[in-house]
N, C-alpha and C positions, 0 to 999 in steps of 0.2 A: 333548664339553664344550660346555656353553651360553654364548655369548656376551653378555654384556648392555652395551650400550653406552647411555649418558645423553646423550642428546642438547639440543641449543638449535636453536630455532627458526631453518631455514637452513642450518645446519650439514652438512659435509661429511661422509656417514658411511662410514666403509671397514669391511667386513664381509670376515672369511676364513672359509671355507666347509671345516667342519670334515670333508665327506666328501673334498674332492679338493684343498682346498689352493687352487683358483683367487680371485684375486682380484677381488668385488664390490665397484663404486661407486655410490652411492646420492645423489643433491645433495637429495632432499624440500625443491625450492627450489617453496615455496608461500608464499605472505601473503597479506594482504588486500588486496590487489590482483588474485587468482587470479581469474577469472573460471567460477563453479560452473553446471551446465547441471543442468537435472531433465527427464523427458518429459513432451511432452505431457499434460496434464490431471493429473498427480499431485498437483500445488496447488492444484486444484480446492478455493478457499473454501467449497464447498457442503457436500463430502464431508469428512468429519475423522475416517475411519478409514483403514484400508489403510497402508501401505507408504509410501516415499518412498525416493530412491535421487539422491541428488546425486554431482555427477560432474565431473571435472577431464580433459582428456587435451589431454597434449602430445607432436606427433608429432615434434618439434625431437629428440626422447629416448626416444620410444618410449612413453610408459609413461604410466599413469594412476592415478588414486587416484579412489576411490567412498565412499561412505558413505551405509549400510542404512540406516533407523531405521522404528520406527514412529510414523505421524503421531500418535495420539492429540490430534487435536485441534488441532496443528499444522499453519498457514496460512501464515508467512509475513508475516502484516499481523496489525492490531488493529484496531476498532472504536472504543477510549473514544477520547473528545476531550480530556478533562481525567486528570489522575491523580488520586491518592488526597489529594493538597494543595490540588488544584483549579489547578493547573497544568498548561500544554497539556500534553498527552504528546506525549514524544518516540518513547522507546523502549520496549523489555519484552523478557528475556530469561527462558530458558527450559534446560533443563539433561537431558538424556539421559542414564543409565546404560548402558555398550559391554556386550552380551552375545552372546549366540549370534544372537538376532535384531538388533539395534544392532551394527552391526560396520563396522571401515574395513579397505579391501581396496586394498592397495599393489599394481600389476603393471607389469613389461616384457614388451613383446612382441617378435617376432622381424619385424614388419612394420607397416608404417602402419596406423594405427587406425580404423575407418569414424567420420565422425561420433552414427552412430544405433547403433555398436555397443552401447551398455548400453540402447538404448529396443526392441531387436528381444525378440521373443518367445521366440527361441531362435537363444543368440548363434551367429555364422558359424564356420566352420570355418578359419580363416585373416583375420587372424593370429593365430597361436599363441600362449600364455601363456609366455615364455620363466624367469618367474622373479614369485614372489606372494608378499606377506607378510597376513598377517587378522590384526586386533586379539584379541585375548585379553578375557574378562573383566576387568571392572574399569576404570577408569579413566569420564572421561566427556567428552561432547561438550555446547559448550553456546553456545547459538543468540541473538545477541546482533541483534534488531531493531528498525530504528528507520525512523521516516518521512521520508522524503528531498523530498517532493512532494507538495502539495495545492494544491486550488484549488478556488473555487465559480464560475470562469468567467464572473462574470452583471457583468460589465464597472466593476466598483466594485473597484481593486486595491488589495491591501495597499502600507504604504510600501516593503517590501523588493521587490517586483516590481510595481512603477507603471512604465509606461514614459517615456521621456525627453520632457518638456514637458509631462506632465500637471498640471492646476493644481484639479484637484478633491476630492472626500473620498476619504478611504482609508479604510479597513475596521480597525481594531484588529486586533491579535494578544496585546494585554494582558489576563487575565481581570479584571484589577484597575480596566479602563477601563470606565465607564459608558456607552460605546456598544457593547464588545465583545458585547455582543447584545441589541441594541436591543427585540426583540419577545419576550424572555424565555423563548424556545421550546425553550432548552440545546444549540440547534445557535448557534456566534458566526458572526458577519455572515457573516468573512472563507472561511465554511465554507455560508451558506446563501444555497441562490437565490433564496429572499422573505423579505427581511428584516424585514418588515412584517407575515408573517403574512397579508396579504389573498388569498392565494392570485391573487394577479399578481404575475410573477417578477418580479425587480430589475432583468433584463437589458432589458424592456419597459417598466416605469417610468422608465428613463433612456435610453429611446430618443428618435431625434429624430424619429420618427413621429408624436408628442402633439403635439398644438396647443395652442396657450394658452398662460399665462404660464411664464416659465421664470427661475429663481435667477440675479440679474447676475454672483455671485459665481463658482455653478459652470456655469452654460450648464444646467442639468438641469432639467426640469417641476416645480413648484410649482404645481400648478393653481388649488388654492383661496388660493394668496398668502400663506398661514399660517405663513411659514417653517421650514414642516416639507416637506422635499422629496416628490415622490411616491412612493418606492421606502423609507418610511419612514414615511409616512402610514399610517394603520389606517380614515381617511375622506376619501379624497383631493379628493373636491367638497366636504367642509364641509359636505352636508345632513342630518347628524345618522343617518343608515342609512352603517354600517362598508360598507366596499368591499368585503367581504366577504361579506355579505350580501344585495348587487344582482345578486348571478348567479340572475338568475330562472328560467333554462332547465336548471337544473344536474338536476334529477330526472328533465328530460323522456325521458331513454334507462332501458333498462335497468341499465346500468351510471353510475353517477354521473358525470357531466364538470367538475373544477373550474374553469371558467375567466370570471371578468367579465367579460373582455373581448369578447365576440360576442352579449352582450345589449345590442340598440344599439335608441336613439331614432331617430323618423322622420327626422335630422339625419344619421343614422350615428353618431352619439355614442355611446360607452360609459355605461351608465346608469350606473355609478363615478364617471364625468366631466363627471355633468347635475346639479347643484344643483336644480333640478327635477322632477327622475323621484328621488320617494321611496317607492315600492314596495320592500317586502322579503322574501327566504325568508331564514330561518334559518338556515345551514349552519355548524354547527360540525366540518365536516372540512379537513384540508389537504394541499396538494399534497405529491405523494412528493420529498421532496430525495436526489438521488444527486449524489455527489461523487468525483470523479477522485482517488485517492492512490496513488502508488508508495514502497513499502517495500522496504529494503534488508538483508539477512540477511548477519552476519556469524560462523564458525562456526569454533571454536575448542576442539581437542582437548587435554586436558591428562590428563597422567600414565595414556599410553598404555603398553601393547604391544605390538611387533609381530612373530608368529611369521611365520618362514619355513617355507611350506608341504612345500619340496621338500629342506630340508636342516635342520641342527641347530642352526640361529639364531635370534637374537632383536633387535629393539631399544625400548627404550626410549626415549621421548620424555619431554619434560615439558612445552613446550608447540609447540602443533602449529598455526599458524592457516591453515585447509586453504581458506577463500578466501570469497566472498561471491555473492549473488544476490541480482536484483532481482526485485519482480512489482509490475505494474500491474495496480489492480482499481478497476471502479464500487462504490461502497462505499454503500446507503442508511441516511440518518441519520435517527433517531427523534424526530419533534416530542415535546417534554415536553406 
């Protein structure tokens, strides 16, 4: 006779083993606090085919829980910056159906667990499978990601991570704010290193390497006095040629080099920074923005089954949250 027990997330499950009578104990003590491992390169954001095989083991108890799926395209992270409201995005979930291929594989073993045992190529011989349950069709897993962690690092923070005694601008995180991105590029400030578009990052526009005049307010270059700072200027000397457009050496390689800054007057000046030197090329390209974000996956089985491999059991779950993982990726964002 087949056992079907209904389980709650946590829940202690006692399973009798309809060949010999002994009794199993099961705690499927997992939440989202579980900490999920995957190998090596299988979140490879490049690749969005193949396999994925997340993985849980606790040697406290012997026993681990895994979960098959196929990536289809599944990364882990997202790309958009706004949603469909024009709202930053948080999250974006995603929903697997449990099949033959899609499967969660419940095991005890009879000995401690190697850490690489699910990333080896052909698992070791010891320790042994003492006791397996595999999902059954049907039911599904469903993958709840959200971003934990950004930043465009170019020394202009937002109000929530400004450090203690900062007394200068901070970067919007409102799409509703009219500085939230200042140079209308669809990357917001608090997400790009030229805010300006002039193809000189924002970390060097507000550096204290620039001579000349500087904002009493915030300590920062204003060169031309215009009180538009320089890391938000599109003409930072005021000679009427965008800063953008003074990178006179920028064709001289084979390869394009975006940078104003190492086109310098007999002064050593940046020709950006000479009200004087109005020579111009054209360039309407801009630099590549990559950006630091960590995304958190949390994954959550509902209205499973799970058969026992070795005996005439079953159980049933309803919901199951089998644990979370992080990933950190350089992520580059598309100038509009």
């Amino acid at each position: 006779m087949i056992k079907n027990l209904s389980l709650f997330l946590l829940l202690l499950i006692t399973i009798t083993s309809c060949d010999d009578g002994d009794i199993i104990v099961t705690t499927f003590d997992y939440d989202r606090e579980t900490d999920l491992s995957y190998c090596n390169g299988s979140l490879d954001t490049t690749d969005l085919t193949g396999d994925i095989q997340l993985y849980n083991i606790n040697n406290d108890t012997r026993e681990s829980i895994v979960l098959n799926f196929s990536k289809n395209g599944f990364t882990g992270t997202f790309t958009d910056l706004l949603d469909e409201d024009g709202f930053i995005k948080v999250d974006t979930v995603k929903t697997v159906e449990l099949s033959t291929t899609n499967r969660i594989v419940y095991r005890r073993f009879n000995g401690d667990i190697p850490t690489d045992y699910f990333c080896q190529d052909i698992p070791p011989s010891s320790p042994q499978v003492s006791q397996e349950y595999v999902s059954l069709d049907g039911g599904t897993v469903t993958f709840i990601t959200s971003r934990i962690a950004q930043d465009d690092n170019d020394g202009i923070p937002t109000l929530a991570n400004a450090p203690d005694g900062y007394n200068g601008p901070f970067e919007s995180t409102d799409p509703a704010d009219p500085d939230f991105d200042t140079d209308g590029d669809g990357i917001p400030n608090f997400l790009d290193q030229d805010d300006d578009n002039d193809n000189v990052p924002t970390s060097i526009e507000i550096s204290d390497n620039i001579e000349g005049y500087r904002d009493p307010a915030t300590d920062l270059p204003d060169t031309d006095q215009d009180g538009i700072l320089n890391y938000l200027d599109v003409d930072d000397d005021n000679d009427g040629i965008i800063t953008r457009y003074e990178d006179l050496n920028a064709l001289d390689n084979v390869n394009i080099i975006l940078n104003p800054t190492d086109d310098l007057n007999n002064d050593g000046v940046p020709f950006y920074l000479d009200d004087t030197a109005t020579d111009e090329l054209v360039i309407d390209q801009y630099r590549t923005i990559t950006v630091n974000r960590t995304f958190r996956t949390l994954v959550i089985a509902n209205d499973i089954t799970l058969d026992n491999t070795n005996a005439d059991d079953q159980i049933t779950v309803e919901t199951l949250e089998l644990g979370r993982f992080d990933i950190t990726v350089n992520q580059i964002l598309e100038v509009d």
